[in-house]
C-alpha positions in Angstrom: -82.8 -72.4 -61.8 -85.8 -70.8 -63.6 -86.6 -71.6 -66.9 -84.4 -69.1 -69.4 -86.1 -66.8 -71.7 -84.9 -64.7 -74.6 -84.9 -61.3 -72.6 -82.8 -63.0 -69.5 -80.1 -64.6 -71.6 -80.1 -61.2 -73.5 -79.5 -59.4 -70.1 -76.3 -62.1 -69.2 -74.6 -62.9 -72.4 -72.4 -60.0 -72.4 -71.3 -61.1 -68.7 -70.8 -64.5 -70.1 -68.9 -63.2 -72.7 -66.5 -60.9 -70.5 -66.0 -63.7 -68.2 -65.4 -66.4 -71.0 -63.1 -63.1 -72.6 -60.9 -63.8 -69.3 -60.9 -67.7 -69.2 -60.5 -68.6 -73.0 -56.8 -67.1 -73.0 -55.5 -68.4 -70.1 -54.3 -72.1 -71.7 -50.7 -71.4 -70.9 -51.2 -69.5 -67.9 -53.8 -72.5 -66.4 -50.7 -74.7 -65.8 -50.2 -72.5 -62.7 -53.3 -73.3 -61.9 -53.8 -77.2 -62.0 -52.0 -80.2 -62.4 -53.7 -81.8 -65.2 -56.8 -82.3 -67.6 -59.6 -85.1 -66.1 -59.0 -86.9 -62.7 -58.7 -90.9 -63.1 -62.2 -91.2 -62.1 -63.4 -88.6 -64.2 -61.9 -90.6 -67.0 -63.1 -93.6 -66.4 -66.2 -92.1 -66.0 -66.0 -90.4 -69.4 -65.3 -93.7 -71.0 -67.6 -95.5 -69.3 -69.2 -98.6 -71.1 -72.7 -96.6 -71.3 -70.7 -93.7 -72.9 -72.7 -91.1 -71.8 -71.1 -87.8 -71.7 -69.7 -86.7 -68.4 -71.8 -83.2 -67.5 -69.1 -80.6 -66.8 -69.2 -76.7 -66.6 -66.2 -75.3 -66.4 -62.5 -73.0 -66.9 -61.5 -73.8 -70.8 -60.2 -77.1 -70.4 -60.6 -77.7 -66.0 -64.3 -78.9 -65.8 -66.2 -78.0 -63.3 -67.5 -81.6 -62.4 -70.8 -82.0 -61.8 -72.3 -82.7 -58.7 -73.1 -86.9 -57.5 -75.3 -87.8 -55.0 -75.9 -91.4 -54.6 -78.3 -91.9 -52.0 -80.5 -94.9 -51.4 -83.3 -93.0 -50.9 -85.9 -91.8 -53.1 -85.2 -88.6 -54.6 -88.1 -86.6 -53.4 -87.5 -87.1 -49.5 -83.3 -87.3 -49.9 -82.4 -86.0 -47.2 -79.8 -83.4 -48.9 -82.3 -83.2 -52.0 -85.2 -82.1 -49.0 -83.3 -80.1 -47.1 -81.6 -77.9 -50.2 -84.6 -77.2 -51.9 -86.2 -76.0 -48.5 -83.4 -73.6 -48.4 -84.2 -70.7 -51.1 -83.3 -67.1 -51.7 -84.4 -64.7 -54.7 -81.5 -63.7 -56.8 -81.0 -60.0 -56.7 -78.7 -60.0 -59.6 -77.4 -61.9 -62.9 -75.7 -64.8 -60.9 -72.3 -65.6 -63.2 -69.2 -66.9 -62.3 -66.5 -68.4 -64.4 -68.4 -67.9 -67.7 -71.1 -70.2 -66.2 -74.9 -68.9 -65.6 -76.1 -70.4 -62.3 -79.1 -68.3 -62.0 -81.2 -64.9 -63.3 -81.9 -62.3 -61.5 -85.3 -62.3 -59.7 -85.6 -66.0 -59.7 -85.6 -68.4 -57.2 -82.3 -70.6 -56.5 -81.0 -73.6 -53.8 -77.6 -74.6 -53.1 -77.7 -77.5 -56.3 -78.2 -74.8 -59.0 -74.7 -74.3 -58.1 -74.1 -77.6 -59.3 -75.5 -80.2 -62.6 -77.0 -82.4 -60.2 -77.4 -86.4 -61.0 -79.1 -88.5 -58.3 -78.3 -92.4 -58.7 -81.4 -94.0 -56.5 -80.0 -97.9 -55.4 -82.2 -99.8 -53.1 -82.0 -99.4 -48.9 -84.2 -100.1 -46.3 -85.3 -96.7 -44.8 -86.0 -96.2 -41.2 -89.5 -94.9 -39.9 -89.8 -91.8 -37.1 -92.3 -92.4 -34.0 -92.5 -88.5 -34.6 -93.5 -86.1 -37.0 -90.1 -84.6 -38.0 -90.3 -80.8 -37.5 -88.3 -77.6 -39.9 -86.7 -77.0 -36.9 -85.2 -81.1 -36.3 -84.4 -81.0 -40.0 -82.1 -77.9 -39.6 -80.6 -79.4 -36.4 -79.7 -82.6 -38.1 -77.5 -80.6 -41.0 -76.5 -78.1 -38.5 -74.7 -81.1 -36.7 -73.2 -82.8 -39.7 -72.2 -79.8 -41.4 -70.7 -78.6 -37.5 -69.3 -82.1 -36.8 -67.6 -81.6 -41.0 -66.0 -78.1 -39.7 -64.8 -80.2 -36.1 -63.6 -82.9 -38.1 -61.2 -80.8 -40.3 -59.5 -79.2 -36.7 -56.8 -80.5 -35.3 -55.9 -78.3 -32.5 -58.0 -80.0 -29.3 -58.5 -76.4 -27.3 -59.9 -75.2 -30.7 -61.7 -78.3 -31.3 -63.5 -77.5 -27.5 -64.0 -73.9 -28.9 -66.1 -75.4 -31.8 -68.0 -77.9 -29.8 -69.4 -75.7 -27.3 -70.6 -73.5 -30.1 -71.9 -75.7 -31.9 -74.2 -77.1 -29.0 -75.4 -73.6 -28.0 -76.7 -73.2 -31.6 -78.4 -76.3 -32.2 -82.1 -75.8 -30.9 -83.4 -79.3 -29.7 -81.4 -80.7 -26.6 -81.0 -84.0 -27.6 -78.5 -82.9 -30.6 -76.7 -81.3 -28.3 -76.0 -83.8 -26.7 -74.9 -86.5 -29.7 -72.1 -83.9 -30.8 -69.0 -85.9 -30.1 -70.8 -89.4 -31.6 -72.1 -87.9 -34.3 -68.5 -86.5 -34.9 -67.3 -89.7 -35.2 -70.6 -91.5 -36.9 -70.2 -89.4 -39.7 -66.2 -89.5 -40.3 -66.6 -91.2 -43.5 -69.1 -89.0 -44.8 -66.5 -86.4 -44.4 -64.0 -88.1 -46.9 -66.7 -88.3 -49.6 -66.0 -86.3 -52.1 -69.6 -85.4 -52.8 -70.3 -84.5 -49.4 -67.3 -82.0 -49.7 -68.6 -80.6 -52.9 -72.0 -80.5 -51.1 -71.0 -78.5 -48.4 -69.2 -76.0 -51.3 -72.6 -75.4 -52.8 -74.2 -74.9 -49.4 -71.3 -72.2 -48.7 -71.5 -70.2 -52.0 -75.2 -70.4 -51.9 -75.0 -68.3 -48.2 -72.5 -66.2 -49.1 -74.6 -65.1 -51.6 -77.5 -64.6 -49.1 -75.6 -64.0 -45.8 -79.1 -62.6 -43.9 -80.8 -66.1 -44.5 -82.9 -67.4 -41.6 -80.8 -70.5 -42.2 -77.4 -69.0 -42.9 -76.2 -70.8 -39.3 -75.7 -73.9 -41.8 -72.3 -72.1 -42.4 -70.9 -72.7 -39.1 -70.2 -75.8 -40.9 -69.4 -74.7 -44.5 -67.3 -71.6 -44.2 -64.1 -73.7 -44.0 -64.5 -74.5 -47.9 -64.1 -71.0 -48.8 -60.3 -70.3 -49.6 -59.6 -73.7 -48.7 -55.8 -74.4 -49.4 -55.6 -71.0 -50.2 -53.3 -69.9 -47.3 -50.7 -68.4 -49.5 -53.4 -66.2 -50.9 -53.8 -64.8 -47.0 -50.3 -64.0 -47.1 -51.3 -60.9 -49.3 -54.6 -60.0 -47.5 -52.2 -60.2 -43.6 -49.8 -57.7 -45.7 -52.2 -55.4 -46.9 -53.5 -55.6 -43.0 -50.6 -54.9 -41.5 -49.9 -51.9 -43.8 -53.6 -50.5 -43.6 -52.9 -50.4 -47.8 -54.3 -52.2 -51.2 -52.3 -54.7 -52.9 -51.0 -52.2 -55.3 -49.4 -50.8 -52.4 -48.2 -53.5 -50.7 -46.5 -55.0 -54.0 -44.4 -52.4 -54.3 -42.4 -53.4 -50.9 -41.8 -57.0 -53.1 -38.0 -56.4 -54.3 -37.1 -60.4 -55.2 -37.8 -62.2 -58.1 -39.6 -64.9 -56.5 -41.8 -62.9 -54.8 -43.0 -61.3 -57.5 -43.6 -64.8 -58.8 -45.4 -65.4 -56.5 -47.8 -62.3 -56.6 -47.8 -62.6 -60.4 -49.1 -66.7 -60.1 -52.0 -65.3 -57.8 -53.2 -62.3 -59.3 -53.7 -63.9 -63.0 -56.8 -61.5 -64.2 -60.2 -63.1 -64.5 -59.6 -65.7 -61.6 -62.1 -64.0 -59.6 -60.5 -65.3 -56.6 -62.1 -62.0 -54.3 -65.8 -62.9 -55.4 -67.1 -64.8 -52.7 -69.8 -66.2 -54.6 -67.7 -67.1 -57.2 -66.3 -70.9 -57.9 -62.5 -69.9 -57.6 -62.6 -69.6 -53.9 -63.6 -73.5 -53.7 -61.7 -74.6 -56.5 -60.5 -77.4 -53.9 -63.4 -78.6 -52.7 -65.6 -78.9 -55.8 -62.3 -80.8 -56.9 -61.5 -78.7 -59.6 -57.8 -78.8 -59.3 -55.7 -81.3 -57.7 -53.1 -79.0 -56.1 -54.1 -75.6 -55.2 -52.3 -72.5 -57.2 -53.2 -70.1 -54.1 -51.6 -72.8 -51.5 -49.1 -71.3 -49.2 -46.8 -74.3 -50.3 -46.7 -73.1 -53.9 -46.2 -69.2 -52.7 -44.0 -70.3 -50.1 -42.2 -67.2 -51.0 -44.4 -64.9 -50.2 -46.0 -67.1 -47.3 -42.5 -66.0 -45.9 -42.1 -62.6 -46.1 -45.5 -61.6 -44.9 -45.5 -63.9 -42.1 -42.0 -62.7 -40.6 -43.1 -59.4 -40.6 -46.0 -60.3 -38.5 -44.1 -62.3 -36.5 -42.0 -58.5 -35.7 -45.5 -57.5 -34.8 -46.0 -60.1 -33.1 -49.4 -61.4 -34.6 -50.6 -65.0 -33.9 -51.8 -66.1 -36.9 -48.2 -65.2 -37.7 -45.9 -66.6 -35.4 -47.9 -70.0 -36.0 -47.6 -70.3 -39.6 -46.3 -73.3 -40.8 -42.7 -73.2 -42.1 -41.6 -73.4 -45.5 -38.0 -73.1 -47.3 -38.7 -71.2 -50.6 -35.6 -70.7 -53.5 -34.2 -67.2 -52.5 -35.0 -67.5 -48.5 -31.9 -65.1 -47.8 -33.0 -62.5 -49.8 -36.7 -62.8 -48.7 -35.3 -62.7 -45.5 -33.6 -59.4 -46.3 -36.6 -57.7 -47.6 -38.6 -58.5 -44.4 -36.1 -56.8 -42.8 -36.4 -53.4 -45.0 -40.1 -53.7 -44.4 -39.9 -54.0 -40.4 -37.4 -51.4 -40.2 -39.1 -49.4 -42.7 -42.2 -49.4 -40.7 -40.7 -49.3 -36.9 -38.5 -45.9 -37.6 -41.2 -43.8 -39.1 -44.5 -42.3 -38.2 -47.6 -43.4 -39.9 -50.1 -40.7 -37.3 -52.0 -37.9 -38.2 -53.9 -35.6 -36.4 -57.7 -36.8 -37.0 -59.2 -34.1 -34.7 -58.0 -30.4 -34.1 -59.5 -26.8 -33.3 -60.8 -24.7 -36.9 -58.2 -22.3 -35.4 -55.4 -24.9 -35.9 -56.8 -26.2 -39.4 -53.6 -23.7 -41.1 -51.2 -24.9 -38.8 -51.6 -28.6 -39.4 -51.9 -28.1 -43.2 -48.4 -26.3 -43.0 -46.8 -29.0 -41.1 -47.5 -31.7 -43.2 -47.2 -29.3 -46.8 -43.9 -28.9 -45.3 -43.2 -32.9 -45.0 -44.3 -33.7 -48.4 -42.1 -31.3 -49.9 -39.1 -32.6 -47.8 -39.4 -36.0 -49.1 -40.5 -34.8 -52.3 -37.1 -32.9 -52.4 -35.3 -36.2 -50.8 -36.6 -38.4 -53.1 -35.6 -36.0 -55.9 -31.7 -35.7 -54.8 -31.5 -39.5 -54.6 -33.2 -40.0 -58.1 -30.7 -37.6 -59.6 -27.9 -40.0 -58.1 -29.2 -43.0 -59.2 -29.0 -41.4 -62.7 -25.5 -40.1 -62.3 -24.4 -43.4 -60.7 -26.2 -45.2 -64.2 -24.3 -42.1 -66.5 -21.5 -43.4 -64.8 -21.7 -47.1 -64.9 -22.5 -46.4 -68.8 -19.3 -44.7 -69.2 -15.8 -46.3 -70.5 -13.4 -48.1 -69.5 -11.4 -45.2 -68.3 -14.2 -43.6 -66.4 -14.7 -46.4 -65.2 -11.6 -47.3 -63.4 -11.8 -43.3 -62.1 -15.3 -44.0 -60.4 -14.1 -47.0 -58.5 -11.8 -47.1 -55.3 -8.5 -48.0 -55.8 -8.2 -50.4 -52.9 -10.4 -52.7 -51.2 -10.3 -50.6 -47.5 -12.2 -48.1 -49.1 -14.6 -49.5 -51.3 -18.4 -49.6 -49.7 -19.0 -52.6 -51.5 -16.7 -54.9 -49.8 -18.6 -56.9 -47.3 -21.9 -56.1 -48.5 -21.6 -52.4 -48.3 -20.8 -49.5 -46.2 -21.6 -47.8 -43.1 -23.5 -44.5 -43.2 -20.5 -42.7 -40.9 -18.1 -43.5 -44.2 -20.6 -41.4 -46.6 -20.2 -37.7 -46.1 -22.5 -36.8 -47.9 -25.5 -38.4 -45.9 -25.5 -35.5 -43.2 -26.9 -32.9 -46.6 -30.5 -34.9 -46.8 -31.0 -34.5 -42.8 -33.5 -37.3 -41.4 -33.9 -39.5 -38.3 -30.3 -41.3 -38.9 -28.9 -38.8 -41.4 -30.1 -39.6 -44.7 -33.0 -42.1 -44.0 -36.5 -41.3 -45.6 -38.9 -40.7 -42.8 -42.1 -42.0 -45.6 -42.9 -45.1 -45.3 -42.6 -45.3 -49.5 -41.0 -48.5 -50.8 -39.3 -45.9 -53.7 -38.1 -44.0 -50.9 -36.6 -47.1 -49.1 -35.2 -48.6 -52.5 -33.3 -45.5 -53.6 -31.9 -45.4 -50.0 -30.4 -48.3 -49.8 -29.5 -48.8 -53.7 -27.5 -45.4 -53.1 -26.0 -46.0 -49.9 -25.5 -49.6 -49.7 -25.9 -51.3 -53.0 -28.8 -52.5 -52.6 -27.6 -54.6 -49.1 -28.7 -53.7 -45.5 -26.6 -52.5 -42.7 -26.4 -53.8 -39.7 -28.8 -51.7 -37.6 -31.6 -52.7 -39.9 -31.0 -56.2 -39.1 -31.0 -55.2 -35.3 -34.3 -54.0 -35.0 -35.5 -57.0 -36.7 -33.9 -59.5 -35.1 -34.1 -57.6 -31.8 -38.3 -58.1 -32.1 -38.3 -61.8 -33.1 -35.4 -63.0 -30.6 -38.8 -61.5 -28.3 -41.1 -64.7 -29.3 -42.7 -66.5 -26.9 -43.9 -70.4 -26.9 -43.5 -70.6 -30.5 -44.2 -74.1 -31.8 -42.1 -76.2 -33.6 -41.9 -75.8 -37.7 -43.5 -72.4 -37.5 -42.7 -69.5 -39.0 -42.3 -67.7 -35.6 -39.8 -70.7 -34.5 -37.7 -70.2 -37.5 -37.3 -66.6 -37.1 -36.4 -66.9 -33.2 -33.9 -69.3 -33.9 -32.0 -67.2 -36.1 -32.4 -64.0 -34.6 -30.2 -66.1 -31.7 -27.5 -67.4 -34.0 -26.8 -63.9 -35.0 -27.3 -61.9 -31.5 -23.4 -61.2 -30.0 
């Protein structure tokens, strides 16, 4: 980074200070965020016998550590020191993330001003080229370690072939293309090195911050550190793409307590978690936590719910998520159900082209739906209130608002059936009574008023009708897991 004048710092500070703003209040909320203060090794470090203060940038009290590299060759031709600061870009903004400045707009940057770099120099014997090395070699060389990092961290083999084969047809001098598999397995302990990985971190950031870089192929091999262990965070973005809606939206369909939890732990303001050049999506990788708060095995919850709705779909991605039990699984399970049924019975299409002749038809059409579910929703409001008036009420009203006997209380069994409510046929709908939006209000009154909050059986069908539909699901999956119950339950 540039040096800093006056003017520049000027320009940032109030970023810093709105970022800091976010970060400086979270102490209590950060315990959903790490496991703990310093690392073992950072410790050590820090109370090493030179006691020389460990260089850290980072959230409150979770450094950012700094960045290592301890190569045994000379700094100025290190190979990741040579190729980095050949890779460039000119900031078009104040680059700040996290309350830390990494660069000012207009000045030139490389992947280490991501990072406080220190560069330990021990003695090795360094080999010698019969040939000048070219730009183009160079770039080959980290395309196939970074390429052989992203192989490395697959474990399905058919993927594994995918990545191979596109990794040769990028690399531009034959003879890399032809060391990819022992170059895979050369370089398997650089992959382990923590360094490396916070290397590769830095390379990623620094790309997706210039995405049109004549070298931004290098992230073939880095993208995979962005959102690492962050799958339970994708549970939100699959639920928002299934619904075509934000994630205001989409929360509203969450009716359990620990999937709100769950939303709540991930959507802590100030994370910065949807900046992609921001150091929250790689808080894995640059080892700034130990345990991931986005991970789906901490959101297991809501890892869940979205992924058995896409399983109804089906979607892949969905059916092959991994299995978790979360606290509250039944009633997760449940609320999948609502959603799928929600979204199978009722129309989400609208006319996008029509004749200027039929422009006042259309518009009456759907004025005419809104103000059917606007006068739906407002009849079961007004019940929910009475039904409250009444729950408020004495003992004596009490006893008159409840059924005498068991046989005809709703209740019993986890509520009633929609052909022992009379009063269902006044609202009209698809099955009488049913909101034809695809409003979670809408859905939640429905089934608070008719059904105390259960599900009857017909929502349950529809569900377990689609998922008893899955093929060559794979064992501990998501997918599996709902296949083998929709069986246990069909007649």
């Amino acid at each position: 980074m540039e040096s800093n004048t006056g003017v520049d710092y000027a320009r940032v500070r109030p970023m810093l200070e709105l970022a800091r703003s976010f970060v400086e209040p979270m102490t209590d909320q950060i315990k959903y965020l790490v496991t703990g203060g310093l690392t073992e090794a950072q410790s050590i470090d820090a109370d090493g016998e030179n006691n020389e203060d460990v260089v850290v940038r980072g959230i409150g009290s979770n450094p950012i550590q700094e960045m290592r590299l301890e190569d045994g060759y000379p700094s100025d031709i290190s190979p990741p020191v040579l190729l980095c600061r050949q890779i460039t870009g000119l900031l078009r903004f104040d680059w700040v993330s996290l309350g830390v400045l990494i660069g000012y707009k207009d000045s030139m940057i490389n992947p280490l001003d991501v990072f406080t770099v220190r560069i330990t120099e021990i003695n090795t014997n360094i080999g010698s080229s019969q040939e000048d090395v070219s730009d183009d070699m160079l770039y080959d060389l980290a395309l196939l370690i970074l390429g052989g990092f992203r192989i490395h961290m697959a474990s399905n083999q058919t993927y594994i072939d995918r990545l191979q084969t596109a990794l040769k047809a990028q690399l531009i001098n034959p003879d890399f293309s032809d060391g990819v598999e022992v170059a895979i397995t050369n370089f398997a302990q650089l992959y382990s090195d923590p360094e490396f990985v916070k290397l590769a971190c830095g390379m990623d950031m620094f790309f997706a911050v210039f995405p049109q870089h004549n070298r931004a192929k290098l992230r073939f091999g880095t993208l995979i550190m962005a959102h690492k262990n962050c799958t339970g965070l994708s549970a939100i973005t699959a639920g928002c793409e299934l619904m075509h809606h934000t994630t205001r939206v989409f929360s509203r369909w969450l009716m359990t307590p620990v999937l709100r939890s769950d939303m709540n732990r991930m959507t802590i303001p100030g994370q910065e978690i949807c900046i992609p050049y921001s150091y929250s999506p790689y808080l894995s990788g640059l080892g700034i936590v130990d345990k991931s708060p986005y991970s789906a095995a901490l959101n297991c919850g809501l890892h869940m719910f979205t992924h058995m709705i896409g399983c109804a779909v089906p979607m892949a991605r969905s059916v092959n998520a991994i299995y978790f039990q979360p606290s509250g699984l039944q009633a997760i399970i449940d609320n999948a159900i609502l959603f799928i049924y929600a979204h199978s019975c009722t129309g989400s299409l609208q006319m996008q082209f029509f004749r200027a002749s039929e422009v006042g038809t259309v518009k009456k059409v759907e004025e005419e739906s809104r103000h059917y579910m606007e006068e739906m929703r407002k009849r079961l409001q007004d019940f929910k209130n009475e039904e409250g008036q009444r729950t408020g009420s004495g003992d004596e009203e009490e006893d008159v608002s409840r059924p005498s006997t068991p046989e005809s209380s709703p209740s019993e069994g986890g509520g009633g059936d929609l052909e022992d409510l009379e009063s269902v046929s006044e609202l009209g709908g698809v099955v009488e009574g049913e909101p034809t939006s695809r409003d979670a209000l809408d859905w939640y009154m429905y089934i608070s008023r008719y059904y105390h909050g259960s599900l009857p059986a017909r929502m349950r069908d529809v569900a377990f009708d689609r998922w008893s539909k899955l093929t060559d699901v794979r064992p501990n999956t998501v997918g599996e897991f709902v296949k083998r119950m929709s069986k246990n339950v069909q007649p």
